[in-house]
N, C-alpha and C positions, 0 to 999 in steps of 0.2 A: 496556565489553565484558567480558562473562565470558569464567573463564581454567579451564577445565571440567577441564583436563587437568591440570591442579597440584593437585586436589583429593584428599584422603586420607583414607584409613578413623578416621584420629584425630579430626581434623575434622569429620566425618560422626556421629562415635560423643558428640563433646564437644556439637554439637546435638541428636540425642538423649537424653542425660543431664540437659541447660540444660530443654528441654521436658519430661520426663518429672517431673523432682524439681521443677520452678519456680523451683530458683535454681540460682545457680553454684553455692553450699557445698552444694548437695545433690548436683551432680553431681560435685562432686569427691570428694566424697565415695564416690560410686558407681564413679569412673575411677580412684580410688587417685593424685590428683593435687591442685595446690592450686588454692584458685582463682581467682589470677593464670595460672595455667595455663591453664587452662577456659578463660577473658574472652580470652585469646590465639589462642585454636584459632578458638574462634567467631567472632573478628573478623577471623581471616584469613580465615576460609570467606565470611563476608561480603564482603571485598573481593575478593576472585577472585569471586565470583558478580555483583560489581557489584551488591547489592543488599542491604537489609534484610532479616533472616531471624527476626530476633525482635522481640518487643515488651512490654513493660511489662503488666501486666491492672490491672484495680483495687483488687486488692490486693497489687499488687507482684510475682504469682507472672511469670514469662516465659511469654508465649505464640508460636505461628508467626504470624508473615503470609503470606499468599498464598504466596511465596515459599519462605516456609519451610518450610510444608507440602507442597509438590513435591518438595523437596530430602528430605521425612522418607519419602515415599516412595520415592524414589530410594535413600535408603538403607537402607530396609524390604527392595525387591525387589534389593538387594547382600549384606546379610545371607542371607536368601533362599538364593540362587545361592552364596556360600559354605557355606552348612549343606548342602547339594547336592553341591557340590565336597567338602566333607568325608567324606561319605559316600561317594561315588565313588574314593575314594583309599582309603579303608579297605578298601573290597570289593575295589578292582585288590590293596593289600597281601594279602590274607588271603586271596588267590585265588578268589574267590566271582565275579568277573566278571572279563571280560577277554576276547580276541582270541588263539584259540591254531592254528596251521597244524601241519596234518596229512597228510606226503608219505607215498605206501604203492604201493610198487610194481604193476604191471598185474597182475600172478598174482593180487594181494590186494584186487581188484575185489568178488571174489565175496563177500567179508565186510566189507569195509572201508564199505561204505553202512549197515549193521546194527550197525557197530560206532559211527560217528556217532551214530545215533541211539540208542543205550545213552546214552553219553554226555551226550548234549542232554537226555534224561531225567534222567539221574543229575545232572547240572551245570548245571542249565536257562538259569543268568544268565553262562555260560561260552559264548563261539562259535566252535566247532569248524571250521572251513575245508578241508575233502578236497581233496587234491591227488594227481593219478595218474601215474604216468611209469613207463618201463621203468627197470631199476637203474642204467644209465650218468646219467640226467636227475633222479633223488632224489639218487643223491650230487651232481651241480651243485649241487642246491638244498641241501643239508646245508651245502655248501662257501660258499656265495653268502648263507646263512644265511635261504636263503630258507622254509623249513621251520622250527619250533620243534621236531618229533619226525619220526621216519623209522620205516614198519617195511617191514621187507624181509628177506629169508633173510641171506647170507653177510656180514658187519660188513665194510664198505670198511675199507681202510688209509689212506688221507686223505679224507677230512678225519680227523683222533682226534678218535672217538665214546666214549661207552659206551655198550656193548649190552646190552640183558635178554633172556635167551628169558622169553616171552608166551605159546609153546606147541609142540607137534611142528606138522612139515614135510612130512609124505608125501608122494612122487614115485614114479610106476609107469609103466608102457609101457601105454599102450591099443593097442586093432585094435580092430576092426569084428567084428560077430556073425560066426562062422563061416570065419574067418581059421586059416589052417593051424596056424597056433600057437596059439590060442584054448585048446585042450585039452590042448597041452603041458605035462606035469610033471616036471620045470622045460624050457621053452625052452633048447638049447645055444646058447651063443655065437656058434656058426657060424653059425646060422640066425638069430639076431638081424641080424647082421651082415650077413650077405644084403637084409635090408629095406633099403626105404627109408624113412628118418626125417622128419620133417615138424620144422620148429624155425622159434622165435621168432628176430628180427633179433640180429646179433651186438654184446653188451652184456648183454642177458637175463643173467638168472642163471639158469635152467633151462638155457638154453641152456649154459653154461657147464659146468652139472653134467651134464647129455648127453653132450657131450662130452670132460667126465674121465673116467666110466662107460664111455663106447664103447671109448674109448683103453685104459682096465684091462682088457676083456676080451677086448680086441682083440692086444690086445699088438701094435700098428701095425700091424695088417690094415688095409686101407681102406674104409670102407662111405659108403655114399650120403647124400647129405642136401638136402632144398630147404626153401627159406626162404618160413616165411608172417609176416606182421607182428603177426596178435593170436594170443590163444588160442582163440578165438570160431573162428577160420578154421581152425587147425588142426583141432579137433575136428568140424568140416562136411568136411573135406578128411579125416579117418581115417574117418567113417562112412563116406563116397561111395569107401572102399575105395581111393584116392591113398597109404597107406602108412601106418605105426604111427610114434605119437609118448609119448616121455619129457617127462610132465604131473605140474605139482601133482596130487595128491588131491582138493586141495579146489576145484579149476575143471572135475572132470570127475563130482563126486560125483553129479548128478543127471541127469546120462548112464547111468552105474553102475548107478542104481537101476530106472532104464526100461530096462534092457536095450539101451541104443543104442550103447553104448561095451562092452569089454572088456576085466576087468585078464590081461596077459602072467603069468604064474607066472616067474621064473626065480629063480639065486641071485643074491643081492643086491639083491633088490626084494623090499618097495618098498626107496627108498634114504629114510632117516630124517633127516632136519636139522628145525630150529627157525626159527621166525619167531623175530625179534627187533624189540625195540623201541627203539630209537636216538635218543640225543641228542650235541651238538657238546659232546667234552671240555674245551674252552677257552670256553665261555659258559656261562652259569647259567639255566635257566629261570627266567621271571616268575612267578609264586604260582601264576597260573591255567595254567600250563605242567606247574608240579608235581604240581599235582591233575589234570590230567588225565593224566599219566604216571603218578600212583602210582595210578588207577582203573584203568586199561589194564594195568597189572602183576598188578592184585589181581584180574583177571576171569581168570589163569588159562588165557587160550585159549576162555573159554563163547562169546565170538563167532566162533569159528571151525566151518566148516562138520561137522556133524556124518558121520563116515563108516561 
């Protein structure tokens, strides 16, 4: 009974060498070994195989039998698979391929599919994996390490990241065409204040900065606010005239341009921050982590919505 699983690349390789050169002193030759060596490998591979693998020719050279010949294939498509594997390990090293996860907050909906596909372009044997969440759900996944990169506006305090701004932020008040404040230059406070605000769930980071913004100019006046879940909805709910909301730029750009949205004039708008691109300060990215981080740095912001 052959013993398949004791069998070893020496062994494999000192049968190859026996066949190739026709004798042992050529294969030891070939292996950098003696050869009592050689006659040792091959005669173990032969009793684990429970079988003859080699044989005598007519003039003395060693040939395969049946046997042999299986095994020389066997070892052909092993070689094979490691010249494979070798290649596979270089490329994962040198970053040329690989498995990279990419979390980007919901605001960043509206470029983050265009930025993939730069990517997939640019890194073709790299796979990029889009991943969407509001800011409370990217940082779990920073934290859970569930993401290899993050971009999102404001840098969490836990997990430690390092942040890169990738570009500016724009954030402005929309209303609807023909909105009392539409023509104001500048809207007062007071009449901002007066609205009602339309806001993503609490976590957002727009939301967030909405509500620093009201609170500044408020100076604790109270103003209104109802909660929708995307931005998609707020921006249906500010046309249909339900109230004015504090939006990305770049989620309402092409409202802007069709005239179906309107930016508020006031001071302090728009309010300006940076997208940032984010990695876990306590882990290293993989080769193909870094190339896609240092292509994401080097683009500057060009996938970001033109305004």
């Amino acid at each position: 009974m052959n013993r398949i699983d004791a069998v070893t690349l020496r062994q494999l390789r000192a049968l190859r060498a026996v066949i190739d050169s026709g004798s042992l002193t050529g294969a030891a030759g070939d292996l950098g070994l003696s050869p009592p060596a050689v006659h040792g490998q091959l005669r173990a591979l032969e009793d684990l195989m429970a079988a003859p693998l080699v044989l005598r020719g007519e003039h003395g050279a060693f040939l395969p039998t049946d046997e042999g010949r299986a095994m020389l294939e066997a070892e052909a498509q092993i070689a094979v698979a490691l010249e494979t594997c070798a290649r596979r390990v270089a490329a994962l090293q040198s970053g040329h391929t690989g498995n990279v996860s990419l979390g980007v907050v919901s605001t960043g909906k509206y470029f983050a599919p265009r930025l993939v596909a730069d990517l997939r372009r640019a890194l073709p044997e790299v796979e990029v994996t889009l991943r969407i969440g509001n800011r409370d759900t990217v940082i779990q996944w920073l934290g859970a390490r569930a993401v290899d990169l993050a971009i999102m506006g404001r840098p969490p305090r836990s997990p430690a990241v390092v942040a890169e701004p990738v570009g500016p932020h724009p954030h402005v008040i929309v209303a609807p065409p023909g909105h009392p404040l539409a023509d104001a230059d500048p809207a007062l406070p007071q009449d901002l204040l007066a609205e009602t605000f339309l806001a993503r769930e609490r976590g957002s980071g727009t939301r967030i900065l909405m509500t620093r913004f009201l609170d500044r100019i408020g100076d604790g006046t109270p103003w209104r606010m109802v909660e929708m879940g995307t931005n998609e909805t707020i921006k249906q709910a500010v046309i249909a005239g339900l109230g004015i909301a504090l939006i990305s730029l770049h989620t309402v750009t092409e409202e802007l341009r069709a005239g179906r949205l309107v930016s508020i004039r006031a001071i302090g708008l728009p309010i300006q921050r940076s997208w940032f691109l984010l990695r876990r300060e306590d882990t290293p990215l993989s080769p193909a982590g870094q190339r896609v981080h240092d292509h994401v740095r080097d683009m500057n912001g060009s996938f970001l919505p033109r305004v």
